[in-house]
MIBANU-895600 format. One line per field, with one value per residue (C-alpha): chain; residue in three letters; x, y, z. Coordinates in pm, 1 decimal, m for minus. Layout:
c = (A, ...)
r = (ala, ...)
X = (X, ...)
Y = (Y, ...)
Z = (Z, ...)
***
This chain:
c = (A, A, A, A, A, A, A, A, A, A, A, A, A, A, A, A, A, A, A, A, A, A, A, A, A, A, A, A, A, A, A, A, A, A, A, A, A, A, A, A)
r = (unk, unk, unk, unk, unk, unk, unk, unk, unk, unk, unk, unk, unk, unk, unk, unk, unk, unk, unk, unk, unk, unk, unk, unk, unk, unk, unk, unk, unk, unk, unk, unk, unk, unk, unk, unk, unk, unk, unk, unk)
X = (0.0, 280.3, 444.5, 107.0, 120.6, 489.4, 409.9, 129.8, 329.1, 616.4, 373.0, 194.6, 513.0, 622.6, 239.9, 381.5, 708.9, 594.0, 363.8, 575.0, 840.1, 536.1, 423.5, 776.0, 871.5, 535.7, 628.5, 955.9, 825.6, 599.5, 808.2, 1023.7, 708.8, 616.4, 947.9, 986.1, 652.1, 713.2, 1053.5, 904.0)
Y = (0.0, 269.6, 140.0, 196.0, 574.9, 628.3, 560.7, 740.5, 1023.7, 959.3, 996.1, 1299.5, 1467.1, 1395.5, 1499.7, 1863.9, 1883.3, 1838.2, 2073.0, 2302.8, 2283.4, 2265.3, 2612.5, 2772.4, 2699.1, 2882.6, 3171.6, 3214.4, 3156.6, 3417.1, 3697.8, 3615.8, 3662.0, 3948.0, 4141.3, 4067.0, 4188.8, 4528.8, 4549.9, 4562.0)
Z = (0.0, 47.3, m237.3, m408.4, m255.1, m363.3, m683.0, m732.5, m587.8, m812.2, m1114.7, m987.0, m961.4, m1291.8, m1450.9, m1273.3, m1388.9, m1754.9, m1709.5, m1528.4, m1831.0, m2083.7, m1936.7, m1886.3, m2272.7, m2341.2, m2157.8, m2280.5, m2675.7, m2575.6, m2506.0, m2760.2, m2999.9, m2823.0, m2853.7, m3215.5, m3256.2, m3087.0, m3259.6, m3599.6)
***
């Protein structure tokens, strides 16, 4: 049963830090967009 727990967890964690990086790549593509935009 902790095993079970650990693992779920373990996955949960995972799910976050994709989203996390997911979110932060985003961003930064984002304000790369936006300062090209306001630089033309």
């Amino acid at each position: 049963m902790a095993e079970d727990t650990q693992t779920e967890y373990d996955r949960g964690l995972v799910k976050a830090s994709t989203l996390g990086s997911m979110f932060s790549t985003t961003a930064n593509a984002g304000r790369r967009r936006g300062k090209i935009m306001r630089a033309d």
